[in-house]
C-alpha positions in Angstrom: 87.9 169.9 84.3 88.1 166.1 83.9 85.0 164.4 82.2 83.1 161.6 83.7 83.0 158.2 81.4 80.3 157.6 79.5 79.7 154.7 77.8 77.7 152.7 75.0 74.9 150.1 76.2 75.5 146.8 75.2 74.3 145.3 71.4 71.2 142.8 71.9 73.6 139.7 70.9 75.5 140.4 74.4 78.6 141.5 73.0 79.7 144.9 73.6 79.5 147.8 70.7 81.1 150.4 70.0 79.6 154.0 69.9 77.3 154.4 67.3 77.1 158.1 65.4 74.4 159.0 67.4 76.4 158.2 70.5 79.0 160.0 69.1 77.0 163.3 68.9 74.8 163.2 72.0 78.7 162.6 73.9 80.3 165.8 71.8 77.2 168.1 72.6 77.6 166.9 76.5 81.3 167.5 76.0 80.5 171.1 74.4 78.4 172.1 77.6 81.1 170.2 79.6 84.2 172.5 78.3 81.8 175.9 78.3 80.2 175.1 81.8 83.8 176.5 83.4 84.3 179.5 81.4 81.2 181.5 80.7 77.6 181.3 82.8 74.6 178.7 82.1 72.8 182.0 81.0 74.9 182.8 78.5 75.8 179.7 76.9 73.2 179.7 73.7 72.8 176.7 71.4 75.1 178.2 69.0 78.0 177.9 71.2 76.9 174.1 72.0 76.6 173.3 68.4 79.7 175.1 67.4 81.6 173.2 70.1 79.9 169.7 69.3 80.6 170.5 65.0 77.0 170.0 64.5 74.3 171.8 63.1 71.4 173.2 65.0 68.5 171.1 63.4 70.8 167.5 64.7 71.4 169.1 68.3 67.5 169.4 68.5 67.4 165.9 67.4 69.1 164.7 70.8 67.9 167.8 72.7 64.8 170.0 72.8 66.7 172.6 75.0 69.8 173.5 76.7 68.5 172.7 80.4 67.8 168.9 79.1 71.5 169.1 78.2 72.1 170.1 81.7 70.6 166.8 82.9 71.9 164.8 81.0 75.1 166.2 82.3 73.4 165.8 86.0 72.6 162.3 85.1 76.7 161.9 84.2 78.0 162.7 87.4 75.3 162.0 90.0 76.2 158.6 90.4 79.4 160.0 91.1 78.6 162.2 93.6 76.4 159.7 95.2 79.4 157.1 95.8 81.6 159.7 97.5 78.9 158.8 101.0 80.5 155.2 101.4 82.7 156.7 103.8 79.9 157.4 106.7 78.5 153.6 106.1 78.5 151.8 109.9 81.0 148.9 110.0 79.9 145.9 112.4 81.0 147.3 115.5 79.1 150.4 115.2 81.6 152.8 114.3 81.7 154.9 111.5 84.9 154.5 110.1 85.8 156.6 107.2 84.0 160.4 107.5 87.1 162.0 106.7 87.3 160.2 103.7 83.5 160.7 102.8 84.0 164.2 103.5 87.6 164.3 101.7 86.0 163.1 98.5 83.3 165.2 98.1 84.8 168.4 98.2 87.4 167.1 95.6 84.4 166.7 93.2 83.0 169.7 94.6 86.9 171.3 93.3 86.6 169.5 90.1 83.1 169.7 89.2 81.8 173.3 90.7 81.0 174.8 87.0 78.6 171.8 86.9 77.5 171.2 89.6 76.6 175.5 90.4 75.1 174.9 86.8 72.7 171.8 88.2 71.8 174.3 91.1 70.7 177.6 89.5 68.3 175.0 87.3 66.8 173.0 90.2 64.7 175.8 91.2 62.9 176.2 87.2 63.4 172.5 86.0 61.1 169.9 87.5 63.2 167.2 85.5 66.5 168.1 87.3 64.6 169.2 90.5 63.0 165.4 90.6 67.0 163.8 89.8 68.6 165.2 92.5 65.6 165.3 95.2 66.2 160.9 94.3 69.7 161.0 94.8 69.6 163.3 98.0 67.1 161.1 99.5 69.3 158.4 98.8 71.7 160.0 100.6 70.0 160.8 103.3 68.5 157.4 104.1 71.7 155.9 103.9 73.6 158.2 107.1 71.0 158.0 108.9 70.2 154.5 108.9 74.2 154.4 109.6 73.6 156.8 112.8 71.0 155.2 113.8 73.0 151.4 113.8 76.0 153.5 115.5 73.5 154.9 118.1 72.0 151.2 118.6 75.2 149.9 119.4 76.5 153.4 121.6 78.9 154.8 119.5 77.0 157.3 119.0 75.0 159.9 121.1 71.5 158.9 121.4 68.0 160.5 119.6 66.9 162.7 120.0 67.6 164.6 117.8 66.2 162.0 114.9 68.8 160.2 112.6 67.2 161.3 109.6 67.2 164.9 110.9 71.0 164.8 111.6 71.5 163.5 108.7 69.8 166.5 106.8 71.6 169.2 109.1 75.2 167.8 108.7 74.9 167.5 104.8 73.0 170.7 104.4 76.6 172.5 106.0 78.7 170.1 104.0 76.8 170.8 100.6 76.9 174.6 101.0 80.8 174.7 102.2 80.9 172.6 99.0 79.4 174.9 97.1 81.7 178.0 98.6 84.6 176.2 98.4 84.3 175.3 94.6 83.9 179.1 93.9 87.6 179.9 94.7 89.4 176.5 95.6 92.5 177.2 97.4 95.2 175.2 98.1 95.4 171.1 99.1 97.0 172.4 102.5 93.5 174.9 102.8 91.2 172.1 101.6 93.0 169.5 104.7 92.3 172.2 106.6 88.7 172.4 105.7 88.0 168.9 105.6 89.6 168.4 109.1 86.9 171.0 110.4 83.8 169.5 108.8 85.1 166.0 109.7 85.8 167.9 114.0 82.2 168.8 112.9 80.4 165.5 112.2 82.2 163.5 114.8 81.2 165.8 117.9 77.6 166.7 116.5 77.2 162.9 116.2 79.3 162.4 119.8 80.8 159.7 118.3 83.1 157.8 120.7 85.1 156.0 118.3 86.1 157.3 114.7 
C-alpha cells in the first residue's frame, strides 16, 4: 500500500532543509502504523508493534505521540488532502456542465483500493476521537459545499434538473452512496474490469439523479 509524501517545512532563511531526526522519527512511526494498518486491526496494533516497526523506544514514541489514535490522525491528516482533490472532477465548467464525474468517481475508489486499511482505520476512530471526528467533519463539508455549489451553477444554467430537492442535500445523498460503496469495495477489491463496472454505475447514478443533460 503506497505511502503518501510527506515532507519537511522550509528552514526560516527560505531555503529548503532536509529532514531533521525528529522528522525522521515522527515519519518512521507513521510509516510503522502505515505498513501494520493492512495486516492486523487498529485494535490490535499496541505501541510495541509501532515502536518495534519505527526502531524506537517507547519513551521517544511518547515524545511525538501521547497515543496510538493521535498517530491515526496524523495519518488522517497525510491523506486527506488527498482524498479531498479526487472531487475536482464534479467542478461546473462555464457552460454549466459538469464535465468530469466519471473521473471524480474513478479516482476515489482507486484511493478507496489503495487506502481502505487507513482509511476503515480513520472510520472505526471517528465515532471515539473528537480530534479526528472534527478533521474529517472539515474536509467533508468542504466537500460538500463544493458539489453543490457546482449543481447549483449547472441548475442555473439548465443542465441540470431543477431544486427541489436542495443542492446541498444532493450533494449529501450522492456522496453518502459513493462513500459507503467505497468503503465495501475497499474490503475485497476485485478486478479493474469489476471496478469499470462499478464506477460506470455510480457515474449512471449521479448523472440521472442530477438529470443532467449534458455530461
Amino acid at each position: 500500500m503506497a505511502r503518501p509524501a510527506s515532507s519537511s517545512p522550509p528552514a526560516p532563511s527560505g531555503r529548503r532543509r532536509g529532514p531533521s531526526k525528529g522528522d525522521r522519527t515522527e515519519a518512521a512511526i507513521l510509516d510503522a502504523a502505515w505498513d501494520l494498518l493492512p495486516t492486523k486491526p487498529l485494535r490490535s496494533i499496541t505501541i510495541a508493534d509501532l515502536t518495534q516497526g519505527a526502531g524506537i523506544s517507547r519513551s521517544s514514541f511518547y515524545f511525538y505521540f501521547d497515543s496510538k489514535d493521535a498517530v491515526i490522525l496524523a495519518l488522517a491528516q497525510r491523506v486527506g488532502g488527498d482524498i479531498r482533490s479526487k472531487i475536482a472532477g464534479f467542478t461546473t465548467a462555464p457552460d454549466g456542465t459538469i464535465p468530469d464525474i466519471r473521473a471524480g468517481i474513478e479516482g476515489y475508489l482507486t484511493r478507496w483500493r489503495e487506502l481502505g486499511p487507513v482509511l476503515r482505520a480513520m472510520t472505526v476512530l471517528v465515532e471515539s476521537d473528537e480530534a479526528l471526528r472534527t478533521f474529517w467533519t472539515g474536509i467533508t463539508n468542504d466537500i460538500l459545499d463544493e458539489v453543490a455549489t457546482s449543481i447549483e451553477r449547472a441548475q442555473q444554467a439548465g443542465t441540470a434538473a431543477p431544486a427541489p430537492p436542495a443542492a446541498r442535500d444532493l450533494a449529501r445523498v450522492l456522496f453518502a452512496m459513493l462513500w459507503h460503496t467505497a468503503h465495501d469495495y475497499s474490503l475485497a477489491p476485485g478486478s479493474r474490469a469489476e471496478q469499470q463496472r462499478l464506477v460506470d454505475t455510480l457515474t449512471t447514478a449521479f448523472q440521472r439523479t442530477l438529470g443532467l443533460t449534458s455530461v
